[in-house]
N, C-alpha and C positions, 0 to 999 in steps of 0.2 A: 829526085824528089824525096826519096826513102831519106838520102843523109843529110838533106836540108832539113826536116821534121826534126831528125836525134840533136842536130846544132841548133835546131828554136830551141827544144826542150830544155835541154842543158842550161841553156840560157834563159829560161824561165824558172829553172830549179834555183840558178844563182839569184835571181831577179828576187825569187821569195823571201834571202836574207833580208834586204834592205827596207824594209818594215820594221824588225826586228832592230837592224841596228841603228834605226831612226832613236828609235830606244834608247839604248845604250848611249848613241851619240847627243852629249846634253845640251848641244848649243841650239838655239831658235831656227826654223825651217830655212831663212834665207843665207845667214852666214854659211851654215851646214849645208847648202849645195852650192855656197862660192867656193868653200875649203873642196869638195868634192871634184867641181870642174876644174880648177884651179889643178889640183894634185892629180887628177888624170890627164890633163892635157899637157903638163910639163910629163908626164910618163911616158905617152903618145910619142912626143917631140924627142925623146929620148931614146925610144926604141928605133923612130924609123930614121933617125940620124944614125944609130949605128947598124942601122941595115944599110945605111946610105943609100936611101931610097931617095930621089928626083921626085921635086916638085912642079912638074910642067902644069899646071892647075889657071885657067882663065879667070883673068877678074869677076865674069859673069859668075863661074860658080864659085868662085869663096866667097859670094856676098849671099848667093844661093843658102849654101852650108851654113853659112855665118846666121842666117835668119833664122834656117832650121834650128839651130843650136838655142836661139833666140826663146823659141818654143818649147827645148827639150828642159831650160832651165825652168820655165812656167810651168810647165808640167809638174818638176819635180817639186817645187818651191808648193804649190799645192798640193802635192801626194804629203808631203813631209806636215803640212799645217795640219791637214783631213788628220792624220794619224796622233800629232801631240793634243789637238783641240777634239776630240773621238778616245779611239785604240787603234793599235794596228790591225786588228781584226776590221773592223768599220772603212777604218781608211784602204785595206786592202780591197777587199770585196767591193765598195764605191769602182774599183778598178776595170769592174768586168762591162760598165757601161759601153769601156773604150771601141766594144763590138759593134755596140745597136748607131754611134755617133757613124763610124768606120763604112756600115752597109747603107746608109743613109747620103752621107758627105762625097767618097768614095765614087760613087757613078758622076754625081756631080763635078768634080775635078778631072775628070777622066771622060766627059762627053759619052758616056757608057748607059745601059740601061740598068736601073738596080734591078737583083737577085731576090725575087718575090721569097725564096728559101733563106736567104742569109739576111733580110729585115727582120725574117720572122725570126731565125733565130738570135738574133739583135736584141728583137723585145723579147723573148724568153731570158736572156739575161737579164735586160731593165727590169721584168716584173720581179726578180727573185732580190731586186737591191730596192726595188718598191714595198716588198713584203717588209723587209728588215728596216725600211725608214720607220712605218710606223711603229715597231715595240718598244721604242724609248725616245721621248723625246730631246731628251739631252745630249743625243747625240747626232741630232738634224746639221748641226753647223755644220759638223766633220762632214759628214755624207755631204753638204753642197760644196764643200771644199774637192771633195771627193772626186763629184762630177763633174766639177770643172777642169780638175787633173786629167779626166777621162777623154773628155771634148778636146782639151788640147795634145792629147796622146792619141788621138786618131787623127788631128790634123798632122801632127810632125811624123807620122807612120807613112802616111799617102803620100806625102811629099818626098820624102826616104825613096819608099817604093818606087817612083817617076823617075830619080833622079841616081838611083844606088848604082847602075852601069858607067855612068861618070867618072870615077874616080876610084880607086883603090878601096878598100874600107877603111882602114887607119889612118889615110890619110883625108879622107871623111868626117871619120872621129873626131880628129884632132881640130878640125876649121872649126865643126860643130858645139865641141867643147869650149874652144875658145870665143866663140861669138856668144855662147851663153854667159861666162864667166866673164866677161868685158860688158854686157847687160846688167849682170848681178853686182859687178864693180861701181858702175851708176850710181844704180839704186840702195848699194849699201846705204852712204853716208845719210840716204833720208829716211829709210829703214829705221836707222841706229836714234835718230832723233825724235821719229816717232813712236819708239819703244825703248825708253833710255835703260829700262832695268833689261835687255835682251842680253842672252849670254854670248858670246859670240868669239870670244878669245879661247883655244881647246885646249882642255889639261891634257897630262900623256895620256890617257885611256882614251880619252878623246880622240887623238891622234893617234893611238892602234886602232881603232875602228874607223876613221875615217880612209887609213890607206888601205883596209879589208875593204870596206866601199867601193874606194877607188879603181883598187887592182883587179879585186876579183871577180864586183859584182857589177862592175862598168866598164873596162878596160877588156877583159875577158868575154864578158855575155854581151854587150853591143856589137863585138868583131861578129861572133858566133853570131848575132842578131844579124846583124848586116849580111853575109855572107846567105843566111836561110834565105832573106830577103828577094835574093839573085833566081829564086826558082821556085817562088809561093805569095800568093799575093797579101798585099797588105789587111785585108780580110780576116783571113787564114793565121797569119802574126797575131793580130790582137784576139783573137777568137782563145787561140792556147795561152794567151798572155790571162787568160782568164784563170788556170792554173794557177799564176802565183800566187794571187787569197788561198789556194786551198794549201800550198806551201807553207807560207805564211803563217796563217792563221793555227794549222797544227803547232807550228814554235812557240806561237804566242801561248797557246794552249799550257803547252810544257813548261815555258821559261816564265810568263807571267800569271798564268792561271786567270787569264782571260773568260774562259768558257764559263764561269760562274755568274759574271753577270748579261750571260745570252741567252735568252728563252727559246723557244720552240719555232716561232719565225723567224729569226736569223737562221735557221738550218731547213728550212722549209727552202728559204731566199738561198742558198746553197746550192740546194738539190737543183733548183731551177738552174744557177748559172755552171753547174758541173755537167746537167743534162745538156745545153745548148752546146760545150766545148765536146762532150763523146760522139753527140750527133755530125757535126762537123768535119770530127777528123775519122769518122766513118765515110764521110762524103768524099774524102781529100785522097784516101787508101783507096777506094772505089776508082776513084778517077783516075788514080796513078798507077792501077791495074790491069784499066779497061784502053 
């Protein structure tokens, strides 16, 4: 349990760039995670070709993977919109919902009883992205972008979690990648028509950040993600996943002097969703002691 926690983490630490390099990376939310799954899943495919690793994998679950992936592209494709149409600040912390959806959804998929402790700490996250919806209203879009990034990042958590003994984790990856990026393949060409001025072609800078993306902050922290997975429940996952706004949003702090235009309830709505994750992984060290 102890070294599944240090492998979330880690992987939430990397998870915090990608905010940040939403940023830097100038092209529109959906081309920018077709280049992303696109160039991780050809990295995937590369690596465990030269592991020459066997893919004994059932139809059943590469359509499985494949839909999951389906999800993980929705997901990001509205983390990326919440953050250009917001800040990365905004669109990060929208992320900590991924909790209250997770304790809610979670018993439901699972035939299980919900955790009267982990709703509540659910909506102690929700109330702290409720404070910071009303200080500016200019930035309500992002936040619903936000939330819906969150809803669909607690569906494709649970389903992970159900199905993560199946199969290898890279060889996970890679279906999941792929089935997203063959979704976003689709939906480009009507993307592009319903937004003709979209940037979508990457200059070089472009393309050093988007294989930083790629490599480190997906390729990397999903293995480490998948792997915590095997020994902590999906709960637990998006609970610390609520770290990465507080990552994050330090960067943005630094690199774009975001904090200027955040008043006193954005960090109020902070305090809330940092108190629900300390409470949690007090719960989690308890448990994995006793």
């Amino acid at each position: 349990m102890k070294q599944s926690l240090i492998q979330l983490h880690i992987s939430v630490l990397l998870a915090g760039f990608t905010g940040i390099l939403g940023v830097f990376i100038q092209l529109n939310e959906l081309p920018l995670v077709w280049y992303r799954m696109g160039i991780t899943a050809i990295t995937l495919l590369i690596i465990l070709l030269w592991r020459k690793q066997t893919f004994a994998i059932t139809p059943r679950n590469i359509f499985l993977f494949l839909s999951i992936g389906v999800l993980i592209a929705l997901h990001w494709v509205f983390f990326y919109a919440s953050i250009k149409l917001a800040n990365v600040s905004i669109g990060l912390v929208c992320f900590a919902a991924t909790s209250f959806f997770t304790a809610v959804l979670e018993p439901l998929f699972n035939r299980k009883k919900a955790h009267a402790v982990e709703v509540g700490l659910g909506l102690l996250s929700l109330l702290g992205i409720y404070i910071i919806f009303h200080f500016d209203v200019k930035f309500r879009t992002g936040i619903l972008f936000g939330l819906g990034s969150a809803l669909i990042a607690a569906l494709f958590s649970i389903f992970n979690k159900k199905n993560i003994h199946k199969e290898a984790p890279q060889t996970i990856m890679l279906i999941e990648m792929t089935g997203g990026f063959l979704l976003l393949t689709i939906l480009l060409p009507f993307y592009l028509q319903q937004n003709p001025t979209a940037k979508w072609i990457p200059t070089m800078p472009d393309l050093f950040w988007l294989l930083i993306l790629a490599w480190l902050c997906t390729v990397l922290a999903m293995e480490l993600m998948l792997k915590a997975l095997r020994n902590i429940s999906a709960f637990t996952q998006n609970l610390t996943l609520n770290l990465e706004p507080v990552y994050g949003i330090l960067l943005a702090f630094v690199l774009f002097h975001e904090n200027k235009y955040l008043n006193s309830s954005f960090y109020w709505g902070i305090f809330c969703i940092a108190l629900s994750v300390i409470i949690q992984m007090r719960r989690v060290t308890k448990l994995y002691h006793t």
